[in-house]
mmCIF file of the N, C-alpha and C atoms, coordinates in Angstrom:
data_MODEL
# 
_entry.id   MODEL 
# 
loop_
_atom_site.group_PDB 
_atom_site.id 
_atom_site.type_symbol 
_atom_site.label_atom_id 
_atom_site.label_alt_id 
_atom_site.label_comp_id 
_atom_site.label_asym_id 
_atom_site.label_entity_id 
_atom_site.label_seq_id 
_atom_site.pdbx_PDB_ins_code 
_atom_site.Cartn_x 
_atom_site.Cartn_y 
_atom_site.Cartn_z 
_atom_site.occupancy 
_atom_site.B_iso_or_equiv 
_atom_site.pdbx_formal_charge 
_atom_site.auth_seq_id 
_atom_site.auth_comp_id 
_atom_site.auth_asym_id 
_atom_site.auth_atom_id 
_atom_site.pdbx_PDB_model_num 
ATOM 1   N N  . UNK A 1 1  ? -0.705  -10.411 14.155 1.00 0.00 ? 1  UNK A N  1 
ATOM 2   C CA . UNK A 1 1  ? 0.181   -10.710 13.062 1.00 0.00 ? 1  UNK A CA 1 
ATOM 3   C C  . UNK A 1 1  ? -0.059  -12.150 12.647 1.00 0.00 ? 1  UNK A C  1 
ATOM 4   N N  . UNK A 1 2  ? -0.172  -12.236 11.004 1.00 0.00 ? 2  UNK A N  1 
ATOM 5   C CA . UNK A 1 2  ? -0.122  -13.858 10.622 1.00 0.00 ? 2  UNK A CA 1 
ATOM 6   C C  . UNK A 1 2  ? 0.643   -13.948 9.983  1.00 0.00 ? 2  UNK A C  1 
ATOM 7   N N  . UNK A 1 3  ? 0.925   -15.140 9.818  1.00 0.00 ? 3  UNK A N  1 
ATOM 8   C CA . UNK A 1 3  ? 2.243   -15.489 8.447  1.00 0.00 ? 3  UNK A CA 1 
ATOM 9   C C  . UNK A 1 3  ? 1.318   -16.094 7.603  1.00 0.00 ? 3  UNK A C  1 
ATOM 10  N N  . UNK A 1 4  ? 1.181   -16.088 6.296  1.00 0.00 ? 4  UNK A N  1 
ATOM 11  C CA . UNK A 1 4  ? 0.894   -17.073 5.484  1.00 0.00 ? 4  UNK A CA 1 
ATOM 12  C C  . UNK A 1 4  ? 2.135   -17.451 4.387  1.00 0.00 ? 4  UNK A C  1 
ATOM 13  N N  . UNK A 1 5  ? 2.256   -18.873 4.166  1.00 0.00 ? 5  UNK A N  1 
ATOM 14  C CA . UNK A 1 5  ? 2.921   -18.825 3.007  1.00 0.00 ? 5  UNK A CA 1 
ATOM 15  C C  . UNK A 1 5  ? 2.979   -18.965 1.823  1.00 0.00 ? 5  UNK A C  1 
ATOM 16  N N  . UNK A 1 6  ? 1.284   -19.070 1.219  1.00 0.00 ? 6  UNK A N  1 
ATOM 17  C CA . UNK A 1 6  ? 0.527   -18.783 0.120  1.00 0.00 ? 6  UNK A CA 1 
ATOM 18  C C  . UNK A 1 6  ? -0.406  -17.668 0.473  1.00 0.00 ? 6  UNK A C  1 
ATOM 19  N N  . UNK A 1 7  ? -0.140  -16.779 0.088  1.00 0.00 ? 7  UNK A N  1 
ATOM 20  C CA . UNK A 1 7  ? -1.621  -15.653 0.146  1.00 0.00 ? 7  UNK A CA 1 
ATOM 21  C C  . UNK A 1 7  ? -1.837  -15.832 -1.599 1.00 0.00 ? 7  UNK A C  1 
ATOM 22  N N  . UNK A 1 8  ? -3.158  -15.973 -1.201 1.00 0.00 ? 8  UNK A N  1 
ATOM 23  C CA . UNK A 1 8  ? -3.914  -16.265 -2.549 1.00 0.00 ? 8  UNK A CA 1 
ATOM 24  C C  . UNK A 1 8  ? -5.261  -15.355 -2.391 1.00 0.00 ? 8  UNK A C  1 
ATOM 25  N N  . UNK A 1 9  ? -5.241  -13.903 -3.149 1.00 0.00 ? 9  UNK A N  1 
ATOM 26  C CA . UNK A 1 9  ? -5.997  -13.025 -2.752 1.00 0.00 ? 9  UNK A CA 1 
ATOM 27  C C  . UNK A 1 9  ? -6.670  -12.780 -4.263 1.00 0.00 ? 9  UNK A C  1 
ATOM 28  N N  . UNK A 1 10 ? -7.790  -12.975 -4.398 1.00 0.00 ? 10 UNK A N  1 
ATOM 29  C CA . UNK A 1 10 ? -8.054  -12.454 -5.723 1.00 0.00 ? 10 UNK A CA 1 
ATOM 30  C C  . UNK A 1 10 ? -8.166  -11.193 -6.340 1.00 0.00 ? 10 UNK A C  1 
ATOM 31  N N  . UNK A 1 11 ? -8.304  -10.891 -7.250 1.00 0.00 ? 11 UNK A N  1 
ATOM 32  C CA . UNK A 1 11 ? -8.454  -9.716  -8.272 1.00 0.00 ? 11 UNK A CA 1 
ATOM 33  C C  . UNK A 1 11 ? -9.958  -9.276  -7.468 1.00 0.00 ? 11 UNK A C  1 
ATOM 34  N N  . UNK A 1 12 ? -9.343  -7.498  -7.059 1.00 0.00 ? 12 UNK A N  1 
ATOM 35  C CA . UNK A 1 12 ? -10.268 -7.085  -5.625 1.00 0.00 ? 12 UNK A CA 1 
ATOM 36  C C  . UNK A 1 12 ? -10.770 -7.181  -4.524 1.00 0.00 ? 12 UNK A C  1 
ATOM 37  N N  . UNK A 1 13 ? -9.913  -8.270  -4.393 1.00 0.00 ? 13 UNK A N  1 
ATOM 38  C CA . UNK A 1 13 ? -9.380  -8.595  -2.920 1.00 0.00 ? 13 UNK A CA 1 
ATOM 39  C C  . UNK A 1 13 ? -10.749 -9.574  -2.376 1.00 0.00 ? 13 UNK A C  1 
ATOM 40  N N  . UNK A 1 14 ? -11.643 -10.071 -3.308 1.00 0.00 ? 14 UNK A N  1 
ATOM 41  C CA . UNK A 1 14 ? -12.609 -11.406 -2.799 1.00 0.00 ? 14 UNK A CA 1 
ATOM 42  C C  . UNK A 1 14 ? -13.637 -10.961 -2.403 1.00 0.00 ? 14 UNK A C  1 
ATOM 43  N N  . UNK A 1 15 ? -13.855 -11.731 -2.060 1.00 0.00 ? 15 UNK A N  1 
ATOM 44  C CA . UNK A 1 15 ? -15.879 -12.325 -0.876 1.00 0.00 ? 15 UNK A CA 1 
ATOM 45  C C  . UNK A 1 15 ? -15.693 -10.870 -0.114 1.00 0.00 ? 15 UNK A C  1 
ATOM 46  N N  . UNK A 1 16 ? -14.835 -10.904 0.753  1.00 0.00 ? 16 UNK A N  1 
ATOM 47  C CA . UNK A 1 16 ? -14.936 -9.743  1.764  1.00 0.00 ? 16 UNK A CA 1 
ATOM 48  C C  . UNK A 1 16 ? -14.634 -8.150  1.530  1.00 0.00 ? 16 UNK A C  1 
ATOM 49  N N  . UNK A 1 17 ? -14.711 -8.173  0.487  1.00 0.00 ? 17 UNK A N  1 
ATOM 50  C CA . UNK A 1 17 ? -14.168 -6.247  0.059  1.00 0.00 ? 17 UNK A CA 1 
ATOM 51  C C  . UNK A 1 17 ? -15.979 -6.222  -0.573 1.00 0.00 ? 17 UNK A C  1 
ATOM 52  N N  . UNK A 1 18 ? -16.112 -6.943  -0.729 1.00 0.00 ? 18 UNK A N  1 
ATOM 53  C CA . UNK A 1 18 ? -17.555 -6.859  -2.011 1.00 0.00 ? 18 UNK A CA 1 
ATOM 54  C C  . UNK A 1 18 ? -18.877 -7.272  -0.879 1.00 0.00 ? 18 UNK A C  1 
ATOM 55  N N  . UNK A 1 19 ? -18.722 -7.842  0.065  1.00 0.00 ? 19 UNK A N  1 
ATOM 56  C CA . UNK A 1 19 ? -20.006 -7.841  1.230  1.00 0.00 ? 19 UNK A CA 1 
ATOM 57  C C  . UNK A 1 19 ? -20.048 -6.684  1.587  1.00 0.00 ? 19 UNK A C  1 
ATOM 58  N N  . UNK A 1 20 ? -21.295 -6.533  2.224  1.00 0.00 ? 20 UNK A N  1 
ATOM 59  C CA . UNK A 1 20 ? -21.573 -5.200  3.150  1.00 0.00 ? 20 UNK A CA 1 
ATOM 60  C C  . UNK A 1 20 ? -21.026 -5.016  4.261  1.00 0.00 ? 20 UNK A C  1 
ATOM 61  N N  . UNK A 1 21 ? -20.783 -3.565  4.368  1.00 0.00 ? 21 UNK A N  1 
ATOM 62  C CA . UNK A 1 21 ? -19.248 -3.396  5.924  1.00 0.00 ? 21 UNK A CA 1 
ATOM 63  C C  . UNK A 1 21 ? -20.274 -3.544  7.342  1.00 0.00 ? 21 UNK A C  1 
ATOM 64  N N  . UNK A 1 22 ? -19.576 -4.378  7.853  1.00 0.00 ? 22 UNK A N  1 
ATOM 65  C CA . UNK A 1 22 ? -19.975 -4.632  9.266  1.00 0.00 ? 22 UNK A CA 1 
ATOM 66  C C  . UNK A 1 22 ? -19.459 -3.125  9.771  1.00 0.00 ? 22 UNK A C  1 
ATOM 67  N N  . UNK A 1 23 ? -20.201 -3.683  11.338 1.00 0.00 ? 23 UNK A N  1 
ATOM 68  C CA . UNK A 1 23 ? -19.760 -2.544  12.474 1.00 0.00 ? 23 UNK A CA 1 
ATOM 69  C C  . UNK A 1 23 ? -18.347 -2.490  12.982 1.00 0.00 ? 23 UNK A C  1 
ATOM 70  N N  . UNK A 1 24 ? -17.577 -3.143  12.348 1.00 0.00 ? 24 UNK A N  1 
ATOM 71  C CA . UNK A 1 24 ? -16.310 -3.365  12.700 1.00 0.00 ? 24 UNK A CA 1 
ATOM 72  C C  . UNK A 1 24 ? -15.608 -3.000  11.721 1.00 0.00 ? 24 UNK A C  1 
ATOM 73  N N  . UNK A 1 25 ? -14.698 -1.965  11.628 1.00 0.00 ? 25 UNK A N  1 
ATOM 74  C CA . UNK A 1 25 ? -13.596 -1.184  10.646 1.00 0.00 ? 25 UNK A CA 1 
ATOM 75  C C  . UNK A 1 25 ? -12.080 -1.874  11.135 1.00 0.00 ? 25 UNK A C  1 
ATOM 76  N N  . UNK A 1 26 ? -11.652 -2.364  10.064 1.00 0.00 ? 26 UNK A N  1 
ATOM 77  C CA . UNK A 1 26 ? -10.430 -2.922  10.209 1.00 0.00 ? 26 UNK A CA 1 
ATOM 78  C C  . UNK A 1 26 ? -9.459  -2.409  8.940  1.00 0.00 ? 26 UNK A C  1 
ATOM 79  N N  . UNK A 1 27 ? -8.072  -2.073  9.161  1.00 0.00 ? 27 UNK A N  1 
ATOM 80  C CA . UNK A 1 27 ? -7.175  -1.760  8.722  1.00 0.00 ? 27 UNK A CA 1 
ATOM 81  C C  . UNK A 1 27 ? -5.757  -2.439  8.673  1.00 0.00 ? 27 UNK A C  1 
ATOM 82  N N  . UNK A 1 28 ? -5.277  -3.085  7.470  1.00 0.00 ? 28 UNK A N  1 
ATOM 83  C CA . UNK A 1 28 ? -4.501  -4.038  7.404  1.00 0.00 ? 28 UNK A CA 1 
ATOM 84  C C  . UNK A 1 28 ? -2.901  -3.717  7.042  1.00 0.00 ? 28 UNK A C  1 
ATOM 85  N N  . UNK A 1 29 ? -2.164  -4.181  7.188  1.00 0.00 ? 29 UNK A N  1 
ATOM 86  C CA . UNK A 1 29 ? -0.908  -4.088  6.532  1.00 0.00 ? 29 UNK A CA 1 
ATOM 87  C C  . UNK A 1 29 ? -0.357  -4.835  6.207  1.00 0.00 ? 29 UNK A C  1 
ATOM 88  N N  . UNK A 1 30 ? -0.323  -5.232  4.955  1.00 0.00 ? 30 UNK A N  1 
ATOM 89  C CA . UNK A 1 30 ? 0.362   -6.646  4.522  1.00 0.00 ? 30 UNK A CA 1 
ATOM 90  C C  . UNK A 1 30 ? 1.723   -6.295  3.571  1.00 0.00 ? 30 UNK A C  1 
ATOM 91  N N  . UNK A 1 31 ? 2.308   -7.400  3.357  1.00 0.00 ? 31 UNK A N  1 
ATOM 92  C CA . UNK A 1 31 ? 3.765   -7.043  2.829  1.00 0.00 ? 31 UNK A CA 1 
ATOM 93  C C  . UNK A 1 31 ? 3.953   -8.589  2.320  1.00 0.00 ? 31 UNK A C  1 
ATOM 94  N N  . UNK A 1 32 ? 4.854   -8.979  0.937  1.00 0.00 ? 32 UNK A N  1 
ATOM 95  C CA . UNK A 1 32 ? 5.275   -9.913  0.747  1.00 0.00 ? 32 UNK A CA 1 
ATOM 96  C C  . UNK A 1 32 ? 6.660   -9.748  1.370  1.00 0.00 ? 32 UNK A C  1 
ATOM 97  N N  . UNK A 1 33 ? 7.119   -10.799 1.700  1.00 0.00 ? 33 UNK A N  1 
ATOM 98  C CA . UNK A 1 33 ? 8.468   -11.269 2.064  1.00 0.00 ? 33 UNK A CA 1 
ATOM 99  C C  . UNK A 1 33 ? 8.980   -12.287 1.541  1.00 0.00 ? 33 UNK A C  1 
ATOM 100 N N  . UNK A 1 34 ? 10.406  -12.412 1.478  1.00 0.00 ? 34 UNK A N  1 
ATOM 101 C CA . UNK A 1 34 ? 10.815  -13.482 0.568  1.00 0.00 ? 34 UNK A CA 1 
ATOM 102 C C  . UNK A 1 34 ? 10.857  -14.653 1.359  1.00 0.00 ? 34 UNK A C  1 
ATOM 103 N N  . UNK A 1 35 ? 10.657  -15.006 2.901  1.00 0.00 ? 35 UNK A N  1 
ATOM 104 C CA . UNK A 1 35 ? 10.967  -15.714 3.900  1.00 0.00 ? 35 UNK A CA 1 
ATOM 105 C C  . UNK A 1 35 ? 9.834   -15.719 5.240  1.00 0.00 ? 35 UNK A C  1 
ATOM 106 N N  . UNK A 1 36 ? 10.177  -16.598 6.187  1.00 0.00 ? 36 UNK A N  1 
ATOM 107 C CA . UNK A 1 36 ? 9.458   -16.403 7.600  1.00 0.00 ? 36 UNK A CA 1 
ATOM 108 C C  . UNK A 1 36 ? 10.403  -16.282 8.625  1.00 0.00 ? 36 UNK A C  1 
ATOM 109 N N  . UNK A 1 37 ? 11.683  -16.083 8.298  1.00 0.00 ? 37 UNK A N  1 
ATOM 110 C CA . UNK A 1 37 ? 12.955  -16.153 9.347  1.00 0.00 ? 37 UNK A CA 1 
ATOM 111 C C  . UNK A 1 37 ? 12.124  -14.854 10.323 1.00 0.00 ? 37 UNK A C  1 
ATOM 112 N N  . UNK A 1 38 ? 13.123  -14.878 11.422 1.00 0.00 ? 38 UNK A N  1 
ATOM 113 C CA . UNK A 1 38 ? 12.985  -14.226 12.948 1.00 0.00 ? 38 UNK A CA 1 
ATOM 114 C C  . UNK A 1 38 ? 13.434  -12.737 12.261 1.00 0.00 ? 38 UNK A C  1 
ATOM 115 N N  . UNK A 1 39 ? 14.444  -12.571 11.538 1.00 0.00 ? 39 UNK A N  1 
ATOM 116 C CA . UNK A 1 39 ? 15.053  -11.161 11.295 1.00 0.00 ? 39 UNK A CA 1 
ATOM 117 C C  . UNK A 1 39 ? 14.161  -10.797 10.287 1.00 0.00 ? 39 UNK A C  1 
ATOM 118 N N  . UNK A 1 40 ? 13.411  -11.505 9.054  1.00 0.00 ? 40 UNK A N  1 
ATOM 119 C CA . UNK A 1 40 ? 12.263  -10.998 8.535  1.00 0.00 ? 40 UNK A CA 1 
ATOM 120 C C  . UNK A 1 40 ? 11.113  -10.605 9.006  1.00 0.00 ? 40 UNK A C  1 
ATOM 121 N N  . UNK A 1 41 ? 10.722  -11.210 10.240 1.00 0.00 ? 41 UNK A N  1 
ATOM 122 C CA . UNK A 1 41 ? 9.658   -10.846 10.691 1.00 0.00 ? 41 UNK A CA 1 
ATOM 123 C C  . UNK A 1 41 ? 9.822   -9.988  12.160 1.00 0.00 ? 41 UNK A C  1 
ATOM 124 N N  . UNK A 1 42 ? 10.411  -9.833  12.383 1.00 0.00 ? 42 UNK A N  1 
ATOM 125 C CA . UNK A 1 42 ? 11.371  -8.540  13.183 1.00 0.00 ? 42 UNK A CA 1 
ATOM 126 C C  . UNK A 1 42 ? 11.104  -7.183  12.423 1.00 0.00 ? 42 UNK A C  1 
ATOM 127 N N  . UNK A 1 43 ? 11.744  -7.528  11.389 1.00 0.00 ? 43 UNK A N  1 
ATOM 128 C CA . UNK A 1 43 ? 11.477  -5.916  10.630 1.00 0.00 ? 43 UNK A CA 1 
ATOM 129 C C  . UNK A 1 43 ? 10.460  -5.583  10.250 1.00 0.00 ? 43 UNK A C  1 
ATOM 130 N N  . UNK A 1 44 ? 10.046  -6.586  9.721  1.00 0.00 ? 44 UNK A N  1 
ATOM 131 C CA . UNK A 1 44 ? 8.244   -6.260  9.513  1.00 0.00 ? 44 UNK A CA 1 
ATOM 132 C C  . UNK A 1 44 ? 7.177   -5.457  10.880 1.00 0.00 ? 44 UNK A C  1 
ATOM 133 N N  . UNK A 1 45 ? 7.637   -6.339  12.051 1.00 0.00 ? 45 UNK A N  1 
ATOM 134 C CA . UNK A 1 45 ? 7.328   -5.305  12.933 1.00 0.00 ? 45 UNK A CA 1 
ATOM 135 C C  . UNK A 1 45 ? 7.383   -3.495  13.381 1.00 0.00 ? 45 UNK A C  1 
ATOM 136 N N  . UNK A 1 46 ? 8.682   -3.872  12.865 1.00 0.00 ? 46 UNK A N  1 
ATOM 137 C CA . UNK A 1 46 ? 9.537   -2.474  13.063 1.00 0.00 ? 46 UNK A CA 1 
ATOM 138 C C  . UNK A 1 46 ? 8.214   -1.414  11.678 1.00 0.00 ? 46 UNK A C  1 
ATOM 139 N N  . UNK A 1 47 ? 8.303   -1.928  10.869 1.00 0.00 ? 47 UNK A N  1 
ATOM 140 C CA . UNK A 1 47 ? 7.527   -1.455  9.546  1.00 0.00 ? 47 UNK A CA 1 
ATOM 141 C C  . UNK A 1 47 ? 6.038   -1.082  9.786  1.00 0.00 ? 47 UNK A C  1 
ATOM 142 N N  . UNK A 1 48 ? 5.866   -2.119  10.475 1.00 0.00 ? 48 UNK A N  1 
ATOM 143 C CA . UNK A 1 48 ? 3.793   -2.172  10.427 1.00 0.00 ? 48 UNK A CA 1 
ATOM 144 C C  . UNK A 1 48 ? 3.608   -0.946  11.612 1.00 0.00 ? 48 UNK A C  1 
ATOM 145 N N  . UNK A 1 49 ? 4.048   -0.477  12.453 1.00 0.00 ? 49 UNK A N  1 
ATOM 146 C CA . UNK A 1 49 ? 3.143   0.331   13.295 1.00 0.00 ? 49 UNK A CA 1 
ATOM 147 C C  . UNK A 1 49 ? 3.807   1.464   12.992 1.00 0.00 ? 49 UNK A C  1 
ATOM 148 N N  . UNK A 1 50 ? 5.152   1.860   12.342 1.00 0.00 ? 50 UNK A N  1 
ATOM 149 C CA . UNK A 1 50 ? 4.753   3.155   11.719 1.00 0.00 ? 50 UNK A CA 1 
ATOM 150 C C  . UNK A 1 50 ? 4.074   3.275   10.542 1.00 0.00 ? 50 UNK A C  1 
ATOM 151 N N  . UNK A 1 51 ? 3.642   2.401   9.900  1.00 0.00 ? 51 UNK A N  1 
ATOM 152 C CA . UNK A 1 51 ? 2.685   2.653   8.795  1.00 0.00 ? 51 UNK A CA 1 
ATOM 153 C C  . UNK A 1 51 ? 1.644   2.944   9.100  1.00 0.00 ? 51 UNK A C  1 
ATOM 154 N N  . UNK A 1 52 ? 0.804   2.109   10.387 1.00 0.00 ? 52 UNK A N  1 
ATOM 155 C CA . UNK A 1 52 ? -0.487  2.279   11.143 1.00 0.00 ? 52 UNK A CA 1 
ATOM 156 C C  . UNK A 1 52 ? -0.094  3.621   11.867 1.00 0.00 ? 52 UNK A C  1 
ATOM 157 N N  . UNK A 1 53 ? 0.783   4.374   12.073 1.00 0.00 ? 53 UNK A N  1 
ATOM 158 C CA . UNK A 1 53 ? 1.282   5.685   13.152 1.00 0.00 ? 53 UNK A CA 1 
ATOM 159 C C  . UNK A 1 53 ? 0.717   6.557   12.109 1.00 0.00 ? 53 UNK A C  1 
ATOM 160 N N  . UNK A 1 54 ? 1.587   6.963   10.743 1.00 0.00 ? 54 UNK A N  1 
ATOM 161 C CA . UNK A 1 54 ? 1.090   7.582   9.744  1.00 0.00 ? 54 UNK A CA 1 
ATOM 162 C C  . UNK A 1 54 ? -0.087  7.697   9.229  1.00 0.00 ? 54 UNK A C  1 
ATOM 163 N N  . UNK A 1 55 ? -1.127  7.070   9.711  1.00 0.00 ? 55 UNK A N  1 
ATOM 164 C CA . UNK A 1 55 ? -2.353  6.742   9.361  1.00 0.00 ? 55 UNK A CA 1 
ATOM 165 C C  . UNK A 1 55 ? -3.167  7.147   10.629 1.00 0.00 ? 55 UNK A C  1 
ATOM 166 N N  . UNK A 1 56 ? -2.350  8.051   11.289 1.00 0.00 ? 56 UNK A N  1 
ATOM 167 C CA . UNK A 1 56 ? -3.193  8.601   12.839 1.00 0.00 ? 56 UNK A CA 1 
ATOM 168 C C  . UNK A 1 56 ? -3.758  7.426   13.797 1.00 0.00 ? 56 UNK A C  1 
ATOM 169 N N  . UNK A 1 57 ? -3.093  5.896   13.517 1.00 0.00 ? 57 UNK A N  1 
ATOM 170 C CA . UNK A 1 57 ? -3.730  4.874   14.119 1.00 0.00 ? 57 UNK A CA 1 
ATOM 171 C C  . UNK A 1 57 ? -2.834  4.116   15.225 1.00 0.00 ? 57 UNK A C  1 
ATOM 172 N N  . UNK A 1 58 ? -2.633  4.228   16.471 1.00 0.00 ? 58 UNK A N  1 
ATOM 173 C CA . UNK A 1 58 ? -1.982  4.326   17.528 1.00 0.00 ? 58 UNK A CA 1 
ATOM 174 C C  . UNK A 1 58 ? -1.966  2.726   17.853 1.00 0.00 ? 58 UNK A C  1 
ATOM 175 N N  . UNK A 1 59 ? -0.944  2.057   17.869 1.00 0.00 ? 59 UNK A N  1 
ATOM 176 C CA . UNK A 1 59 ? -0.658  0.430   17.869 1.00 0.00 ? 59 UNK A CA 1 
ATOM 177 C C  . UNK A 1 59 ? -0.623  0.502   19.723 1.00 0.00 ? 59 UNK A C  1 
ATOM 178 N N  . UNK A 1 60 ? -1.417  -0.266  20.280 1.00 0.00 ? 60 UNK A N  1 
ATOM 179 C CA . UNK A 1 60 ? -1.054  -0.770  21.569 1.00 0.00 ? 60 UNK A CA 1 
ATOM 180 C C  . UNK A 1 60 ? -0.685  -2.050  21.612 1.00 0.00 ? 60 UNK A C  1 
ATOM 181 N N  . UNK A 1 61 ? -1.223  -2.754  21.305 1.00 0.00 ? 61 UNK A N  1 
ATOM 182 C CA . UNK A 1 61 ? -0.742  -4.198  21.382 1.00 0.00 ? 61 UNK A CA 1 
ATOM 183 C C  . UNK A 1 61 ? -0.523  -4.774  19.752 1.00 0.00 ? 61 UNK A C  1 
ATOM 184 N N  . UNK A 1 62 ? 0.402   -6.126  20.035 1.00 0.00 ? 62 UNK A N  1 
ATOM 185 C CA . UNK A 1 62 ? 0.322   -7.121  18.708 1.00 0.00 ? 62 UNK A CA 1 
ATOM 186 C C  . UNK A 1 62 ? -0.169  -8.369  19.129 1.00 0.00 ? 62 UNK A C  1 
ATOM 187 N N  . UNK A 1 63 ? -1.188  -8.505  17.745 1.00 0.00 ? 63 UNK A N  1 
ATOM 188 C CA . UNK A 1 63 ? -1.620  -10.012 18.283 1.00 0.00 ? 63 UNK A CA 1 
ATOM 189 C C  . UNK A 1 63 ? -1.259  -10.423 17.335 1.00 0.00 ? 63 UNK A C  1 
ATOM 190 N N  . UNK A 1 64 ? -1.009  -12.029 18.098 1.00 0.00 ? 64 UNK A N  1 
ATOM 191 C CA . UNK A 1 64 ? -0.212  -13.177 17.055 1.00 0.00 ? 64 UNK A CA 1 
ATOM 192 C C  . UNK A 1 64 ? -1.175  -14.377 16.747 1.00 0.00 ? 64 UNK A C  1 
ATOM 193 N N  . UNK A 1 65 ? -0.939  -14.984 15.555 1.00 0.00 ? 65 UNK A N  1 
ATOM 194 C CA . UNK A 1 65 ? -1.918  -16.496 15.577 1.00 0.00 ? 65 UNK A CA 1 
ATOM 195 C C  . UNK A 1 65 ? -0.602  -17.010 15.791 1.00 0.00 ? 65 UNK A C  1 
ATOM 196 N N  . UNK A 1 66 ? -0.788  -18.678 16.890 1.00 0.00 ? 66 UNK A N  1 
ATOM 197 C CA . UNK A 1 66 ? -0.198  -19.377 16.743 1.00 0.00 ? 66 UNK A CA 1 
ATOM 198 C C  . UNK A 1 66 ? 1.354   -19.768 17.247 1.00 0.00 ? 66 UNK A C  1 
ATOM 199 N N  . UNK A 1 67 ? 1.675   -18.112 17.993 1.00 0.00 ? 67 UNK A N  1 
ATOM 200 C CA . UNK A 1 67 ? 2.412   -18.027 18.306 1.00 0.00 ? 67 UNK A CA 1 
ATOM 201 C C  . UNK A 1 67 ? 3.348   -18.986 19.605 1.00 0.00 ? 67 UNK A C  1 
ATOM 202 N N  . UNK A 1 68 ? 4.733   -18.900 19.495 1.00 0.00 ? 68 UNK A N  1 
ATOM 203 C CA . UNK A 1 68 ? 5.077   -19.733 20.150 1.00 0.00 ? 68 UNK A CA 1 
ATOM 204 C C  . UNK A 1 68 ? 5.615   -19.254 21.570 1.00 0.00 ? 68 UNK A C  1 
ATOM 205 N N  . UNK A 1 69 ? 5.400   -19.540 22.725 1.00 0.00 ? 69 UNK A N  1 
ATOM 206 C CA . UNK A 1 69 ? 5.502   -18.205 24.041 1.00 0.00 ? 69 UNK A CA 1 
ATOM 207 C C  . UNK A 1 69 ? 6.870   -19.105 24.755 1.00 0.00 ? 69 UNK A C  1 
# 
């Protein structure tokens, strides 16, 4: 999981949708939020792995940047 608090994504999503696909398949879930509070990003949790569930894609772990332990 990252937070950003500018996502600045261009029209088709940039450099990396338009290179050639590596051996590595990745699947994202992003969401604007109006905030970075604890109860916003709480639910967002709650949100992202049944979206990845629905997608036949089985969440074992979350990784965090930056996180504070």
């Amino acid at each position: 999981m990252d937070i950003k608090r500018l996502g600045r994504i261009p029209a088709g999503g940039g450099w990396r949708m338009s290179t050639p696909p590596s051996t590595t398949t990745r699947l994202a879930y992003p969401e604007v939020l109006p905030d970075e509070k604890d109860h916003t990003s709480a639910a967002f949790l709650h949100r992202a792995p049944a979206w990845f569930t629905a997608d036949d894609v089985r969440v074992g772990r979350v990784h965090t940047a930056n996180a504070m332990v």
